[in-house]
C-alpha positions in Angstrom: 22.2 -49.2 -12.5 18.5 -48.0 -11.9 18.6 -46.1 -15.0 19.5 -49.5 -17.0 16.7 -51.1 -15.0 13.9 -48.1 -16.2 15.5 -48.6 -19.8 14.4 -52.5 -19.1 11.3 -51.9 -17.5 9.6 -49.0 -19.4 9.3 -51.1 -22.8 7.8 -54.2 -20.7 5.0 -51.4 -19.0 3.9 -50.5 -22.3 3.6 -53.3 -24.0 1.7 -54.8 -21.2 -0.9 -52.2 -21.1 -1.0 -51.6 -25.0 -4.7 -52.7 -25.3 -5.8 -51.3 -22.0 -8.5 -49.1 -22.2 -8.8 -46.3 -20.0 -10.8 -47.3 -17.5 -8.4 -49.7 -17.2 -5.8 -47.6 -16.3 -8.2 -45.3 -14.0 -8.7 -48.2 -12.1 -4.7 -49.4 -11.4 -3.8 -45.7 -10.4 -7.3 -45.9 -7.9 -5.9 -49.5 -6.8 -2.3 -47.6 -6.2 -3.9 -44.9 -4.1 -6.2 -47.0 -2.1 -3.3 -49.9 -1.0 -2.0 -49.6 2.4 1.8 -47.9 2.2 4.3 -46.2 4.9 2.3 -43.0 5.8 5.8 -41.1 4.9 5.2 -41.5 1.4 3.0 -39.4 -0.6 -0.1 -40.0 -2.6 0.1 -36.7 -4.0 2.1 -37.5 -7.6 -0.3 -39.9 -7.9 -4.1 -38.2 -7.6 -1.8 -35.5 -9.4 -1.4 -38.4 -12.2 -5.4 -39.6 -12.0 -6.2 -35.8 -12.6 -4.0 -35.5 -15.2 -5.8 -38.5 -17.2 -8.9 -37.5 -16.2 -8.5 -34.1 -17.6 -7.0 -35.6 -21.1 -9.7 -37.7 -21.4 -12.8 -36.4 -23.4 -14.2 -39.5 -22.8 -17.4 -39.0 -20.4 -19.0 -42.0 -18.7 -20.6 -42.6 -15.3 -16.8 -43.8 -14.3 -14.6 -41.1 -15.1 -17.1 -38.6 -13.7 -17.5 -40.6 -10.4 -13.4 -40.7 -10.3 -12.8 -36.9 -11.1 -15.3 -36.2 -8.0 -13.7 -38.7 -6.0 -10.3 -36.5 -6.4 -11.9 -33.4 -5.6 -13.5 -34.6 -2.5 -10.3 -36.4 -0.8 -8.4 -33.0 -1.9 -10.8 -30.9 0.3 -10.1 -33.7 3.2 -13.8 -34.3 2.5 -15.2 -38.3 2.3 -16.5 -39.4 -0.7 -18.6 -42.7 -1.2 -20.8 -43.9 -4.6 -24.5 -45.7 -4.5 -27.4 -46.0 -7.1 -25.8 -43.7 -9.6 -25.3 -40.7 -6.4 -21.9 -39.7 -5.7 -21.9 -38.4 -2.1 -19.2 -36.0 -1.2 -19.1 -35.6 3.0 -18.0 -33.4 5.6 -19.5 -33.7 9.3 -22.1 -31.4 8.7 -22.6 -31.4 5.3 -22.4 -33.1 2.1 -23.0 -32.9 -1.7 -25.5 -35.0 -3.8 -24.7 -35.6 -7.3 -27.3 -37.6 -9.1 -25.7 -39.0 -12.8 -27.3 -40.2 -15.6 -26.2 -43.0 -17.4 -23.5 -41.6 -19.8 -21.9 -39.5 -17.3 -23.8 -36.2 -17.1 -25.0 -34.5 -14.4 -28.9 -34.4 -13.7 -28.6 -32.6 -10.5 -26.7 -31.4 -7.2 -28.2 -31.0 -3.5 -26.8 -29.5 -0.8 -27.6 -31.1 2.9 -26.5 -29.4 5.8 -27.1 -31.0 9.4 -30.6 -32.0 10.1 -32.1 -30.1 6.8 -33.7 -31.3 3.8 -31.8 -31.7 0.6 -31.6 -27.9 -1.5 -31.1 -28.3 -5.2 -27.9 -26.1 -6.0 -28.6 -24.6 -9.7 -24.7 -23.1 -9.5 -22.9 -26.4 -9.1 -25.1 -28.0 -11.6 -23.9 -25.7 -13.5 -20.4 -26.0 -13.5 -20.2 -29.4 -13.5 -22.5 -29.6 -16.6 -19.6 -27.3 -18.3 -16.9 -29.7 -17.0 -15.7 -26.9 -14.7 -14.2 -28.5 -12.3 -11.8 -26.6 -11.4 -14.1 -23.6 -9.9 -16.9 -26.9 -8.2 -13.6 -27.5 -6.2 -13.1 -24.1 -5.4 -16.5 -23.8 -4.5 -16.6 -26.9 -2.4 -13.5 -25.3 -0.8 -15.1 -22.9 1.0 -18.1 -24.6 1.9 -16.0 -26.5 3.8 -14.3 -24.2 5.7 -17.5 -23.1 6.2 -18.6 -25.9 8.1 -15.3 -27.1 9.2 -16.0 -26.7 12.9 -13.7 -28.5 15.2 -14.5 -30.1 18.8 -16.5 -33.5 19.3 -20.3 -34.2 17.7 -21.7 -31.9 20.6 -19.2 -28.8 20.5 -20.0 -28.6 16.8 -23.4 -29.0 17.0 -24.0 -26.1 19.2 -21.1 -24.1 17.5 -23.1 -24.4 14.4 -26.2 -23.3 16.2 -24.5 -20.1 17.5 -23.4 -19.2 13.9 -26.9 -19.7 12.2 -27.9 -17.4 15.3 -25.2 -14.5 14.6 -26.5 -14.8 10.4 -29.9 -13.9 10.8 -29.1 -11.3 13.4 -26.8 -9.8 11.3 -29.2 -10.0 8.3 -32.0 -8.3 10.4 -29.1 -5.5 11.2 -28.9 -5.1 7.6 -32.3 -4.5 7.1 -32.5 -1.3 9.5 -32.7 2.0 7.6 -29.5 4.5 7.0 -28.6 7.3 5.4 -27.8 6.6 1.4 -24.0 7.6 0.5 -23.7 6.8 -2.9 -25.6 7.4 -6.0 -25.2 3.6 -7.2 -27.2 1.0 -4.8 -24.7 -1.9 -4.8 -21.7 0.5 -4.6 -23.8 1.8 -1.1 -24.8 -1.2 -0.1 -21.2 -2.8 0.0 -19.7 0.7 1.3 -22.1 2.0 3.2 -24.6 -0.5 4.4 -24.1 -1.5 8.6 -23.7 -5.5 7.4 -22.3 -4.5 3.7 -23.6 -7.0 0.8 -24.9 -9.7 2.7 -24.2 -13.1 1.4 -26.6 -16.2 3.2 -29.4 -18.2 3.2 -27.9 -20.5 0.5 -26.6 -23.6 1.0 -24.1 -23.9 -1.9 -22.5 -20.3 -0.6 -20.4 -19.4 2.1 -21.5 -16.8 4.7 -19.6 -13.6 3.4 -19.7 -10.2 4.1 -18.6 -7.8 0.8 -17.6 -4.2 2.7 -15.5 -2.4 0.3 -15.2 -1.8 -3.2 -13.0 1.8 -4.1 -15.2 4.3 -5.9 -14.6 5.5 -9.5 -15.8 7.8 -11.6 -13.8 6.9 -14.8 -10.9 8.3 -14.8 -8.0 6.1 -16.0 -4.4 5.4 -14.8 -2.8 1.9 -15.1 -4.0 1.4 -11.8 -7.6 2.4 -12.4 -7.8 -0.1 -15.7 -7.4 -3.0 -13.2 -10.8 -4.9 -12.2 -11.2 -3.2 -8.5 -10.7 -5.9 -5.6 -14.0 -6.3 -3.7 -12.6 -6.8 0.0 -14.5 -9.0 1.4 -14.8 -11.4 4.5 -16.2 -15.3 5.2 -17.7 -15.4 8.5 -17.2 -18.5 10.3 -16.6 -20.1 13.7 -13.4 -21.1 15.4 -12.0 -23.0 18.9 -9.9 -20.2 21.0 -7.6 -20.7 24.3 -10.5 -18.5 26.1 -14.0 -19.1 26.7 -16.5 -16.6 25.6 -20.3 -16.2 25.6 -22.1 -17.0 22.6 -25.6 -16.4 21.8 -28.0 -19.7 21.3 -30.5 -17.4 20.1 -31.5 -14.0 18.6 -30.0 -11.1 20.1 -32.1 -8.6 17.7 -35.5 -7.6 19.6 -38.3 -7.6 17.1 -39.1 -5.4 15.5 -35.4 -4.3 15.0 -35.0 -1.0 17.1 -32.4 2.0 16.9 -31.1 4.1 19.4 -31.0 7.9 19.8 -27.3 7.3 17.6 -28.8 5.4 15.1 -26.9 2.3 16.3 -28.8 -1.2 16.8 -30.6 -1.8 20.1 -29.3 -5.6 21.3 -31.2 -7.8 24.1 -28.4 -8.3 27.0 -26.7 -11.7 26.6 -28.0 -13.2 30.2 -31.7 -12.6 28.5 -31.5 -14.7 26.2 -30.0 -18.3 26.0 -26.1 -18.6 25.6 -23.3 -20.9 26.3 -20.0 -20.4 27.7 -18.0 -22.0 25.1 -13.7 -21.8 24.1 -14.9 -20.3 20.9 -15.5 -17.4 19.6 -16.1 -16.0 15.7 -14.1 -14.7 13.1 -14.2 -12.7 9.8 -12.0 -14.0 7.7 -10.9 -11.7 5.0 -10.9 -12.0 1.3 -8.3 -11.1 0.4 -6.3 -10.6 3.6 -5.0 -6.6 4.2 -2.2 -4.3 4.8 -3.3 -3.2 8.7 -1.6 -0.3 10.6 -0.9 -1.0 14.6 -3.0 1.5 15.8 -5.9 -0.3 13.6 -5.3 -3.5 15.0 -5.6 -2.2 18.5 -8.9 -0.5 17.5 -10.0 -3.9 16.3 -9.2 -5.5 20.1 -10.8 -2.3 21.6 -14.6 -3.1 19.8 -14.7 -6.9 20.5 -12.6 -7.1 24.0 -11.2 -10.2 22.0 -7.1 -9.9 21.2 -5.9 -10.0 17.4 -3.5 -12.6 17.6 0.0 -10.7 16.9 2.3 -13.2 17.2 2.8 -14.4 13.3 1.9 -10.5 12.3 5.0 -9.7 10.3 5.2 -5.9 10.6 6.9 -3.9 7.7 6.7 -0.3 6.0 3.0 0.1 5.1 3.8 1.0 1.7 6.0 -2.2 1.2 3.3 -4.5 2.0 0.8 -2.5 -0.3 3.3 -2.9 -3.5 3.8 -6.2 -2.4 0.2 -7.0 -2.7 0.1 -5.1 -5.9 3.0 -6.4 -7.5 2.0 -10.1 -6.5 0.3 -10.5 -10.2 4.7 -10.2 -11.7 7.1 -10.8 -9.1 9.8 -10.2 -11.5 10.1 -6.9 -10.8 9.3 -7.0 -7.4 12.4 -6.8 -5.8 13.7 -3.5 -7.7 10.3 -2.0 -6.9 10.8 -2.2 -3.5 14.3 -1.4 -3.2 13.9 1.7 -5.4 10.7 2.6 -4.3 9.8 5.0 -6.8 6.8 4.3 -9.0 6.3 5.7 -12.4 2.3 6.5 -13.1 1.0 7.3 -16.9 -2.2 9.4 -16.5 -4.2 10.6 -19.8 -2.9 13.2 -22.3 0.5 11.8 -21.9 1.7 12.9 -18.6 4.2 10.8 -16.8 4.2 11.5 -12.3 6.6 9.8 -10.4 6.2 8.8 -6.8 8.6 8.8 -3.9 7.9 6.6 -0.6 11.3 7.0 1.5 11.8 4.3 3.2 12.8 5.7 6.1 10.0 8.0 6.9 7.9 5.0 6.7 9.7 2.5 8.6 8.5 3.7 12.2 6.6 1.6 14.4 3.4 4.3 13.9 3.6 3.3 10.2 4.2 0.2 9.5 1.8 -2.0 8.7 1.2 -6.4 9.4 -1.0 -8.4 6.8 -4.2 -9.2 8.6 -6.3 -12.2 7.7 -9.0 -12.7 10.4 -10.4 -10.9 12.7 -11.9 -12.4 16.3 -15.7 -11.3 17.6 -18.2 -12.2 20.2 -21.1 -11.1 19.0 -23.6 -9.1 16.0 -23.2 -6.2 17.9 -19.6 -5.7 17.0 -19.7 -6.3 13.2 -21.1 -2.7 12.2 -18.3 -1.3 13.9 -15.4 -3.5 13.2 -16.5 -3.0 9.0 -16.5 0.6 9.5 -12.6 0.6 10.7 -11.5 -2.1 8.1 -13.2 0.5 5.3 -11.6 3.5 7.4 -7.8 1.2 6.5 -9.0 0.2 3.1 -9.8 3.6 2.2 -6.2 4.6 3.3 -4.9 2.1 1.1 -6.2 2.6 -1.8 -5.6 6.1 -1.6 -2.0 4.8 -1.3 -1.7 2.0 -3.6 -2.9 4.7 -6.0 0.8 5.4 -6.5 2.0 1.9 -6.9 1.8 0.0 -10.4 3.2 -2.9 -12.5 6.1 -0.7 -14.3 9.9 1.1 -12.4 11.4 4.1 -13.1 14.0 2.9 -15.7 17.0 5.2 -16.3 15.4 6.4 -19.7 12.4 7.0 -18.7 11.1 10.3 -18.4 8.6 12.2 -16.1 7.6 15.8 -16.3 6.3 15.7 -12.5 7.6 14.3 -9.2 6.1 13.4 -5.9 7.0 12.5 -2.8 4.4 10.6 -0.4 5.2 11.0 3.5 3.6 9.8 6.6 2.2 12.4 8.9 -0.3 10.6 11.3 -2.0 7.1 11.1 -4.8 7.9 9.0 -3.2 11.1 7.3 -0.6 11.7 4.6 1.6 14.6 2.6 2.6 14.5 -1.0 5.0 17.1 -1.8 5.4 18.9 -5.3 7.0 21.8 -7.3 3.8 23.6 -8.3 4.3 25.3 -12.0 6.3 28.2 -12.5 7.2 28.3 -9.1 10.4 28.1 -7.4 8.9 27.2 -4.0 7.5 23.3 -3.1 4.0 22.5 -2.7 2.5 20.1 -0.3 -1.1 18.8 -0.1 -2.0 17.2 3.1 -4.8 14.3 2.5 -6.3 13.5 6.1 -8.6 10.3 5.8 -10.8 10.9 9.3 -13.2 8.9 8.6 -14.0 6.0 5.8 -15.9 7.9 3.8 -14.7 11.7 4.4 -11.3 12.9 3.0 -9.7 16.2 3.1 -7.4 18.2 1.3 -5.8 21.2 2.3 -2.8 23.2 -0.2 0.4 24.9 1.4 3.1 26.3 -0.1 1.7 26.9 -3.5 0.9 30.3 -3.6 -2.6 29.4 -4.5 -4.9 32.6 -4.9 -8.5 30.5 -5.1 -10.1 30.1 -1.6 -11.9 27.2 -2.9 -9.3 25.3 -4.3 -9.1 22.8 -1.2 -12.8 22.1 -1.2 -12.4 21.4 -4.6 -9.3 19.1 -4.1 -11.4 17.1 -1.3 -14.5 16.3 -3.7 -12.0 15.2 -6.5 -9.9 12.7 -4.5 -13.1 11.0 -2.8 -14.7 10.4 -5.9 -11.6 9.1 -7.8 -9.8 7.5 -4.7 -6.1 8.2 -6.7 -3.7 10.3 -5.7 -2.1 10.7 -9.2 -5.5 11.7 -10.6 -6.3 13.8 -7.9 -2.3 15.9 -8.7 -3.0 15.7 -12.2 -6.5 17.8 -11.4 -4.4 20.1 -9.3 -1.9 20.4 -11.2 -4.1 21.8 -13.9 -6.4 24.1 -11.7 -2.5 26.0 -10.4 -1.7 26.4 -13.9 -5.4 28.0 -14.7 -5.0 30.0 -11.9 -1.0 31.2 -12.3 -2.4 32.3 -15.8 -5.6 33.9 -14.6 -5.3 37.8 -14.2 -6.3 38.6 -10.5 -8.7 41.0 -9.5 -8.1 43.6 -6.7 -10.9 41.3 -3.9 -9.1 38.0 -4.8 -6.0 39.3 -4.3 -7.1 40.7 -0.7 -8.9 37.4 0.1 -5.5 35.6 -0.4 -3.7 38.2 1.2 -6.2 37.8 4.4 -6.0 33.9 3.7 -2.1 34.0 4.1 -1.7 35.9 6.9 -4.0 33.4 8.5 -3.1 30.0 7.8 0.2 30.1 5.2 3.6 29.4 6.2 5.8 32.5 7.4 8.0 34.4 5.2 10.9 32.7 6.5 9.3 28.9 6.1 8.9 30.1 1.9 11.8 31.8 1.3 13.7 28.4 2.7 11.2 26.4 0.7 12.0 28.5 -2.2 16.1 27.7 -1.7 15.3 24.4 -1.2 12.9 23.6 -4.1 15.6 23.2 -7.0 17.4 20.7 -4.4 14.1 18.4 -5.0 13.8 18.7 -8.6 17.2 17.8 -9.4 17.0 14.8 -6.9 13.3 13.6 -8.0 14.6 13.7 -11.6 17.9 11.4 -10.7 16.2 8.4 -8.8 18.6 6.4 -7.1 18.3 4.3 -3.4 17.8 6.2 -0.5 16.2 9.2 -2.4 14.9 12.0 0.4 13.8 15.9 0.6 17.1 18.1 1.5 16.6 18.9 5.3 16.2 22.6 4.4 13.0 21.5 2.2 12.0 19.2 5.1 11.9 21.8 7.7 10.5 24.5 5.7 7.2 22.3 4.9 7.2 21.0 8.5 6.6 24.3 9.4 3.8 24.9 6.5 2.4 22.0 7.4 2.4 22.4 11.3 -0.8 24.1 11.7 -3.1 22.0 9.6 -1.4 18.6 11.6 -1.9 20.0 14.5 -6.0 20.4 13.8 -5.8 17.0 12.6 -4.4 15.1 15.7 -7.0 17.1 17.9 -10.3 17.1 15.5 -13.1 14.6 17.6 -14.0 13.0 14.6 -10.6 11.4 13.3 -11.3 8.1 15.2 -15.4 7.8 15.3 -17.0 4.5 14.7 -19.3 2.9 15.4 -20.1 1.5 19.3 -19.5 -2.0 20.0 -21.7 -3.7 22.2 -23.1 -2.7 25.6 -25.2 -5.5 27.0 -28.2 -3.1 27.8 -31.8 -3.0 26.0 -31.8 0.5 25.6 -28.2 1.4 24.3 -27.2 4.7 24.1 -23.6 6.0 23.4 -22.2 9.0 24.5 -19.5 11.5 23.3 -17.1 9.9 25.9 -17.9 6.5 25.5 -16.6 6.5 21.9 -13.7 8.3 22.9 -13.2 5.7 25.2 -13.4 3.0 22.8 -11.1 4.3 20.3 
C-alpha cells in the first residue's frame, strides 16, 4: 500500500513544482527544516538534501550563498542570522562577518573574537571566493573548538583569559635561544624548537603547536614516497572534575631568563594573579598517537595532572601503528594484522620482509593506547611534555618504517627477512641472516632520547670497528629501518669481500673478546640460523625465532641491554615546573620526575 500511494503521489509532486524555480525549492526545504517537529526525528536528510541542491546549482545569487552558509553554521552547532547584505555566523565568543555583494560574491570576511575589533581574514575570503566550502567549514571547525569553552558567561570569560595568558607565554618561550639541530630551519624549528612551530596571533587560525615532522634525506621506500604526517597539537581549554590554578597573567618574567640548564625561569604562581578554577588545559593532538604505558605515566609525572585511562584501549604497539597506517585501505587490514608480516620494496629491486610476533609484543610493557589529548597546568610544562611526545614519535616512525600498504602474498618473493622484537620501552632488535653466513645477526636500535639513536651489531662477524657508528648516523638521518638494513646489508657484504689486513684482524679479535657473544652463544646461533631462513621464507600465523636462535641472541644481546636499562640519559627531559624564580634542576630531580 505505501508503495501504490508514492506511485500516486510522486507524479502529483512534480508536476506541482514543474515551473518552480530554485529558489523556490531552497525556500520549501528551509520552511521544512525550520517547522516545529518531534525532536526524535532528524533534520539531517534534509540539510543533507539543501546541500545537495546547493552544491548542483551553479547558480550564484545573494540567496543561495546566504543558504549554503546558513548549513555550514548550524552544522558546526554555530548560530547563524542575515542583515544588510552580512551574514553573521556565531559562537559565544566569536563570530564570522561575511559581507556580500549583490550577485552573490564575497567582498570580505572578519573575524570578531570577545571584546576585539573586527580582523579581515584574507584565507577565508579566499576560499569562499573559490566556492570552497568544503575546507571554510573545516576551518570554521576548529575555530570553534577553539573557543568552545563551556561553563556560564563568567567561567568562560576568564577561561578564555587564562588561555590568551598561557599563548603569549608560550610564544615568549619560543623566542629563547637554543642550540640548532638541523640543517633546515623549519625542519628545527618544528623538531627542535622548546614551543615547536608556533601557530597564534591570528584570528581565523587555531592555537596549534607543530612538534614533529620525521627527517629524510631522500631515500625512497613505499613508505618514504608518502607525504610525511606533521604531528601536531591544538591547544585549548577544558572543564575537569578537579580544580587547578591557572594563571590570569604572564608567568614569563621580562626579559625571558634561562637557568643554569638552559630551561625557562617561571614567576611562582602565588606572584602573579591566578584563579582556582575546575579546569585545566589540553593539547589536543593532530592526529591522535600510538602511546606506550610507560609514556603515558611520564606525561602524568610532568604536569601532576592524570591522563584519563579509562577509554584508552591498550593493544600491541605495532597493531595500532599498522592500524593507523593501513587506515588509508582497510581492505587489507584485517590479513595485515593477523599475518603480521610486511613486505617492503627498497631501490635496486630488493624485496625485505618484516616479522612483528605477536606475542613478543603483546605484554603490558609494549603495548600501546591511542592518545588524543593531553592535560596541563601551566607554560612551564609544555617544553617538556613536546620533548616526550617526539621521544614516542620518533619510536614510531622508526617502527612504522616496516609497515606499508601491500602483504606478503604466497608468490611473492623476498631475498631478505627480518624479524622486529621488543627489548625495552624505547629500544628495539631486528634480527637477520647477514650474507654468506650461517650464523644470525641482530642490530639493537636504542632510541634514548628524541633526537639521539643508536645502533650496535652482534652476531655478524663484522670486522670494521666503525660499522656501528656508522649504522647510528644512517638510521637518524633516514628514520627507516628497511633503509637503514639495506645500508647494512651492503657495508657486510663490502666487508665479507674486503681482504683483511693483519691490525684489523687484531682489532676485531680484541673487539670480540670484549663485547661479542661467547663461542657457545655463536656456535648455537649458527645451528639455529637455517631454522630462521626456512621459517621467514614460509610465512604463515604465528611465525617466531626457534628457541635455540632465541637464546643464543639473548645472550649476544645481554650486554648491550643491560647498558641500556642503566644509561642516565635514556629517560631525560626536560623539567616541568617548579614554582620558584630562580629554577634550577638537579641530576636527581630529573630522575625523580621520570
Amino acid at each position: 500500500m505505501p508503495v501504490m500511494m508514492n506511485r500516486l503521489i510522486i507524479p502529483d509532486l512534480r508536476l506541482k513544482f514543474a515551473e518552480k524555480t530554485w529558489a523556490d525549492t531552497f525556500q520549501l526545504v528551509r520552511r521544512c527544516m525550520e517547522k516545529s517537529r518531534d525532536e526524535s526525528s532528524s533534520r539531517e536528510p534534509l540539510e543533507r538534501s539543501l546541500e545537495k541542491l546547493q552544491e548542483e546549482s551553479n547558480v550564484c545569487t545573494i540567496n543561495t550563498t546566504k543558504l549554503r552558509l546558513e548549513i555550514i553554521a548550524k552544522q558546526q552547532g554555530m548560530s547563524f542570522h542575515f542583515a544588510e547584505a552580512t551574514c553573521y555566523l556565531s559562537a559565544d565568543l566569536f563570530y564570522v562577518e561575511v559581507l556580500l555583494l549583490p550577485c552573490g560574491e564575497v567582498e570580505e570576511v572578519k573575524v570578531v573574537l570577545h571584546g576585539e575589533s573586527p580582523v579581515p581574514s584574507e584565507s577565508l575570503l579566499q576560499l569562499l571566493r573559490s566556492k570552497n566550502f568544503a575546507a571554510f567549514s573545516l576551518k570554521l571547525q576548529g575555530l570553534f573548538a577553539q573557543y568552545n569553552i563551556p561553563g556560564d558567561n563568567e567561567m568562560k570569560l576568564k577561561l578564555l583569559a587564562s588561555l590568551q595568558c598561557l599563548g603569549k607565554d608560550l610564544r615568549k618561550i619560543s623566542h629563547l635561544p637554543r642550540e640548532q639541530k638541523y640543517s633546515d630551519p623549519e625542519m628545527d624549528l618544528i623538531n627542535n624548537g622548546r614551543i615547536g612551530d608556533l601557530i597564534m596571533g591570528k584570528e581565523d587560525c587555531p592555537f596549534t603547536i607543530r612538534f614533529f615532522i620525521p627527517p629524510t634525506n631522500g631515500t625512497k621506500t613505499l613508505v618514504s614516497d608518502l607525504n610525511p604526517v606533521v604531528q601536531a597539537a591544538q591547544v585549548t581549554v577544558v572543564v575537569s572534575d578537579v580544580t587547578h590554578k591557572l594563571q590570569m597573567a604572564s608567568v614569563v618574567p621580562q626579559p625571558p631568563q634561562l637557568d643554569p640548564q638552559g630551561y625557562p625561569v617561571f614567576v611562582p604562581l602565588n606572584e602573579v594573579p591566578n584563579e582556582m578554577l575546575p579546569a585545566c588545559f589540553l593539547l589536543k593532538l593532530q592526529p591522535a598517537m600510538p602511546v606506550m604505558p610507560s609514556f603515558v605515566k611520564k606525561l602524568s609525572q610532568i604536569t601532576d595532572v592524570t591522563v584519563a585511562d579509562v577509554d584508552l584501549q591498550w593493544a600491541p604497539l605495532p597493531t595500532l601503528l599498522m592500524r593507523d597506517s593501513l587506515s588509508a585501505n582497510s581492505s587489507w587490514e584485517m590479513t595485515c594484522e593477523s599475518k603480521m608480516i610486511f613486505t617492503v620494496p627498497l631501490p635496486g629491486g630488493v624485496m625485505h620482509s618484516y616479522i612483528c610476533p605477536g606475542a613478543a609484543w603483546d605484554v603490558p610493557a609494549h603495548r600501546g593506547a591511542v592518545v588524543d589529548s593531553v592535560p596541563f597546568t601551566h607554560p612551564g610544562h609544555v617544553p617538556a611534555l613536546l620533548e616526550l611526545l617526539r621521544h614516542q614519535c620518533t619510536i614510531n616512525t622508526l617502527l612504522r618504517s616496516c609497515f606499508t600498504f601491500h602483504c606478503a602474498s604466497a608468490g611473492s618473493v623476498c631475498g631478505l627477512h627480518f624479524e622486529v622484537l621488543p627489548e625495552s620501552d624505547s629500544s628495539f632488535s631486528v634480527t637477520f641472516q647477514p650474507p654468506d653466513a650461517d650464523s644470525l645477526g641482530v642490530l639493537l636500535v636504542n632510541v634514548p632520547k628524541p633526537h639521539q639513536i643508536t645502533c650496535s651489531l652482534f652476531g655478524a662477524n663484522a670486522r670494521d670497528p666503525s660499522i656501528n657508528e656508522y649504522l647510528s648516523s644512517v638510521i637518524t638521518s633516514c628514520m627507516s629501518i628497511p633503509e637503514t638494513m639495506r645500508m647494512l646489508y651492503n657495508k657486510l657484504e663490502d666487508i665479507t669481500s674486503a681482504p683483511l689486513s693483519s691490525s684489523c684482524s687484531a682489532t676485531t679479535e680484541a673487539e670480540n673478546d670484549h663485547s661479542a657473544p661467547s663461542s657457545t652463544a655463536v656456535a648455537d646461533t649458527s645451528r639455529a640460523s637455517a631454522t630462521f631462513s626456512q621459517s621467514a621464507a614460509m610465512p604463515n600465523d604465528g611465525f617466531s625465532v626457534s628457541d635455540s636462535a632465541r637464546s643464543a641472541m639473548t645472550v649476544a644481546k645481554s650486554e648491550s641491554i643491560l647498558e641500556i636499562n642503566q644509561s642516565p640519559s635514556a629517560s631525560s627531559y626536560p623539567p616541568p615546573l617548579v614554582d620558584t624564580f630562580q629554577h634550577r634542576v638537579g641530576n636527581s630531580q630529573q630522575a625523580q620526575l621520570i
